[in-house]
N, CA, C and O of each residue as an XYZ file, in Angstrom:
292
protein
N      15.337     -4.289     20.751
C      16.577     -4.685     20.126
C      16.532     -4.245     18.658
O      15.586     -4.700     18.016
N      17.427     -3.405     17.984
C      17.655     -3.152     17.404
C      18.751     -4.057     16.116
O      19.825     -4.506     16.518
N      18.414     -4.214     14.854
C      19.006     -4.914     13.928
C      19.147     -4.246     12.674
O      18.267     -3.603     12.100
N      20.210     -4.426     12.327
C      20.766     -3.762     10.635
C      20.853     -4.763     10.063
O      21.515     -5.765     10.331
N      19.703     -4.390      8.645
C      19.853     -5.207      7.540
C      21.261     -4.946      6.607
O      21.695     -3.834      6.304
N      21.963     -6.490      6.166
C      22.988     -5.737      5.577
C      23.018     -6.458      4.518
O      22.071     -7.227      4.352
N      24.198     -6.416      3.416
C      24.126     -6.392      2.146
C      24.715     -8.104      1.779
O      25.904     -8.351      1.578
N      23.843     -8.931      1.757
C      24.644    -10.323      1.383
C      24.697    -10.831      0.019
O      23.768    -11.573     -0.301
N      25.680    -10.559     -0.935
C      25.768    -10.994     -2.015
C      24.802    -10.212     -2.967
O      24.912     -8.987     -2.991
N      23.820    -10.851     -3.788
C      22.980    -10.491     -4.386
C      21.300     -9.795     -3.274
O      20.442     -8.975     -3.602
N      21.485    -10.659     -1.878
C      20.615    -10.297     -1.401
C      20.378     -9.167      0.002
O      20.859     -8.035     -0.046
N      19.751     -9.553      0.958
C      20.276     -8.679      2.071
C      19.473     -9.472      3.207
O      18.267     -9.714      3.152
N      20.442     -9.882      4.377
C      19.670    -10.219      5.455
C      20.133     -9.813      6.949
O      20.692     -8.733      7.139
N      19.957    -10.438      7.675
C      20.245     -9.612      9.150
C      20.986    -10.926     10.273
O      20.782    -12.109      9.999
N      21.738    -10.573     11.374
C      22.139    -11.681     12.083
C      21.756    -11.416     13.269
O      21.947    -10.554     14.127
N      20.813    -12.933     13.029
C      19.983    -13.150     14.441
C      21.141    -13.479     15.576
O      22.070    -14.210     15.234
N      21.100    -12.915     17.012
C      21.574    -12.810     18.081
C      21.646    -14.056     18.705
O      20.587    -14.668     18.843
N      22.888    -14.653     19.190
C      23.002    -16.356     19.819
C      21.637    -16.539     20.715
O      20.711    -17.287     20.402
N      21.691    -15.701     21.905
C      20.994    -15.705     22.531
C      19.294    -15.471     22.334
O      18.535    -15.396     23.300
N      18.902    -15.383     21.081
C      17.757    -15.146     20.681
C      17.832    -16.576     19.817
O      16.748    -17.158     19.830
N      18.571    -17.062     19.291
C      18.652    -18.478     18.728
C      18.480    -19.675     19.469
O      17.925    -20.708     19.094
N      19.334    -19.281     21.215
C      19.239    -20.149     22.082
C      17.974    -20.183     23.090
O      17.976    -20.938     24.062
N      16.898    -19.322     22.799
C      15.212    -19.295     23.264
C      14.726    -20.085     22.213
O      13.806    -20.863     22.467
N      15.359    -19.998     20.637
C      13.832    -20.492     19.832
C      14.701    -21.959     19.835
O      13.949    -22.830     19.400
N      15.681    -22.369     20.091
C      16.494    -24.323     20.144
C      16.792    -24.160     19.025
O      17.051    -25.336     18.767
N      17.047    -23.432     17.751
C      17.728    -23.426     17.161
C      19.274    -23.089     16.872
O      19.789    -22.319     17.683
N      19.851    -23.427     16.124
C      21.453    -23.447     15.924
C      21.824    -23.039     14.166
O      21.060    -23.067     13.201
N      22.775    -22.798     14.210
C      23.512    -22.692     12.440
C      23.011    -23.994     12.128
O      22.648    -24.811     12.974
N      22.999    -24.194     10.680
C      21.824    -25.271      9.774
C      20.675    -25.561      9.836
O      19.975    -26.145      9.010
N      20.355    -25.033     11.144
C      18.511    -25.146     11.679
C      17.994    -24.745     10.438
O      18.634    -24.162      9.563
N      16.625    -25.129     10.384
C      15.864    -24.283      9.197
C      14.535    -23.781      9.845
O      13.641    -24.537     10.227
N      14.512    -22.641      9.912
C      13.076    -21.686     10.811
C      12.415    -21.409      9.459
O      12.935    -21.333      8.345
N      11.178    -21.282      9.824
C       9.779    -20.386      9.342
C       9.795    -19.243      9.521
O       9.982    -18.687     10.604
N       9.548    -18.600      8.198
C       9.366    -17.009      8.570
C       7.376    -16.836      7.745
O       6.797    -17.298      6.761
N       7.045    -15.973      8.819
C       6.221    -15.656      8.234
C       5.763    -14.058      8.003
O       6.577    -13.446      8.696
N       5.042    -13.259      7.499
C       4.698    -11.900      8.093
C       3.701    -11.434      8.418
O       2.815    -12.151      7.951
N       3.028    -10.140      9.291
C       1.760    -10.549      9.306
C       1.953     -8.605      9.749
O       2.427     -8.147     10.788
N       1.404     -7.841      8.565
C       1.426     -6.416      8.369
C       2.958     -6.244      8.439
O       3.723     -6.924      7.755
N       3.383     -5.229      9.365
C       4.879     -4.951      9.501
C       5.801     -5.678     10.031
O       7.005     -5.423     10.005
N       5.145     -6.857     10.665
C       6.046     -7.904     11.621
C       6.278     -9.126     10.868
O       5.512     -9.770     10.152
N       7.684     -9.336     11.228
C       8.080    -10.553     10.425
C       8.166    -11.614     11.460
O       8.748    -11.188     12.458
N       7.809    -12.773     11.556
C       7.626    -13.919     12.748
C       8.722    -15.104     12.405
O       8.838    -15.571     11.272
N       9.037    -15.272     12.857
C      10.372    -16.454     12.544
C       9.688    -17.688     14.152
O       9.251    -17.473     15.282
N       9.963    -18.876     13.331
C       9.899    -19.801     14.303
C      10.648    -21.060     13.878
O      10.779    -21.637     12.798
N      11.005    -21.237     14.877
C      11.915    -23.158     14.472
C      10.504    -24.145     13.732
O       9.470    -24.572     14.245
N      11.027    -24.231     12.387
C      10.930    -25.632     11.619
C      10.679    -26.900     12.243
O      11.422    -27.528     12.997
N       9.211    -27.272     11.711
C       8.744    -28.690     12.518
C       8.792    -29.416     11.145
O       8.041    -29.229     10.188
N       9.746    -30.210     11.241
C      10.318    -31.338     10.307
C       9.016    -31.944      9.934
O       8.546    -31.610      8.846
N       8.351    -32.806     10.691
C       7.322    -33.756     10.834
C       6.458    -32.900      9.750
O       6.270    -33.469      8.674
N       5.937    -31.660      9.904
C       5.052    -31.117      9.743
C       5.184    -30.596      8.333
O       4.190    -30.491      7.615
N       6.237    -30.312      7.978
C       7.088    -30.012      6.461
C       7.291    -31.230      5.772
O       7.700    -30.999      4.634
N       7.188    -32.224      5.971
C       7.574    -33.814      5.521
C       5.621    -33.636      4.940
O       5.109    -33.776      3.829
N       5.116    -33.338      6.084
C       3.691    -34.299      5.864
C       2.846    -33.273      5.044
O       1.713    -33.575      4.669
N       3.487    -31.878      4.725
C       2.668    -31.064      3.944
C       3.100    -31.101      2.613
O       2.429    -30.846      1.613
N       4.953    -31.636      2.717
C       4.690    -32.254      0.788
C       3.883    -33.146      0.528
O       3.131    -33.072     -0.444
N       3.907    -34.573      1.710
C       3.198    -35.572      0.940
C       2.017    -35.108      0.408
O       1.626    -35.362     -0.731
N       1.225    -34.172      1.527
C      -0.271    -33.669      1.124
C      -0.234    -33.044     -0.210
O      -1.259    -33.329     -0.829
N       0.519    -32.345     -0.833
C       0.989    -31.323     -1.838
C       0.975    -32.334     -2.685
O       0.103    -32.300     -3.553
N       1.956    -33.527     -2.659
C       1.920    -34.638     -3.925
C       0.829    -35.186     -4.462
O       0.622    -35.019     -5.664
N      -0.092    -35.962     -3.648
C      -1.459    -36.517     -3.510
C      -2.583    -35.172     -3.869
O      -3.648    -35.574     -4.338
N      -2.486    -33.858     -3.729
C      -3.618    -32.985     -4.331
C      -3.130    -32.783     -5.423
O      -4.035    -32.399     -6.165
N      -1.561    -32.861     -6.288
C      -1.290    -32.689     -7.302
C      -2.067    -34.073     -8.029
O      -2.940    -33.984     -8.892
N      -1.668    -35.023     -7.609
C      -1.888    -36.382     -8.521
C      -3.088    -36.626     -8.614
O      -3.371    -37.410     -9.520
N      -4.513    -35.969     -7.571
C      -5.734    -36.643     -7.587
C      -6.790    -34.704     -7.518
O      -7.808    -34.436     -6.880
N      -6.010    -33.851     -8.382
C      -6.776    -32.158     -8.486
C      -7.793    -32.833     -8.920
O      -8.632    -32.902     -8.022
N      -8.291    -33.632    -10.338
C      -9.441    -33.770    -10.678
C     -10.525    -34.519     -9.837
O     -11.682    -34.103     -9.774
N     -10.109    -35.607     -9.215
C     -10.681    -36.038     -8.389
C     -11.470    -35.129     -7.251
O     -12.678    -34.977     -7.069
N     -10.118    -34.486     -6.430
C     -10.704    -33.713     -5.472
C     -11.589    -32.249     -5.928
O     -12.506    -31.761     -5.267
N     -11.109    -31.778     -7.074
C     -12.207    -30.950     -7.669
C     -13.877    -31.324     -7.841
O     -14.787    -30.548     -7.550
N     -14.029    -32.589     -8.339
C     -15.530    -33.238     -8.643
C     -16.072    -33.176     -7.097
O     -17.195    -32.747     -6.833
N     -15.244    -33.603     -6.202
C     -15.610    -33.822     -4.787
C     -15.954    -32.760     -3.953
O     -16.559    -32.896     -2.890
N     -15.412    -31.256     -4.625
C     -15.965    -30.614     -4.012
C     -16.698    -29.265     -4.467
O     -16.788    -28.081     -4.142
N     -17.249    -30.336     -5.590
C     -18.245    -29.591     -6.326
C     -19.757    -30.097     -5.648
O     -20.813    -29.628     -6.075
């Protein structure tokens, strides 16, 4: 399957196919993961749970760096 990147505003992106939306359970407002890995770009549906629990982690290594630095010295 073939896709044209096209020109959106300041940026440029591409429109994913219903039927390629309706394999990954996503819909318009969904929020997917993209990742890349060499020339391939990987898109996957957004695990809420998992994005919730990697700020908290993010907050707590911000608030306790010195701590966890000594600890893993």
């Amino acid at each position: 399957m073939n896709i044209t990147i096209r020109k959106i505003g300041n940026s440029e992106g591409i429109i994913i196919p219903k039927d390629v939306l309706d394999r990954m359970g996503v819909k318009a407002g969904d929020e997917i993961t993209m990742t890349s890995d060499g020339d391939k770009i990987i898109l996957a549906a957004a695990d809420g749970d998992f994005d919730r629990q990697l700020g908290h982690a993010e907050k707590f290594m911000d608030r306790y760096k010195v701590a966890l630095k000594k600890l893993a010295e």
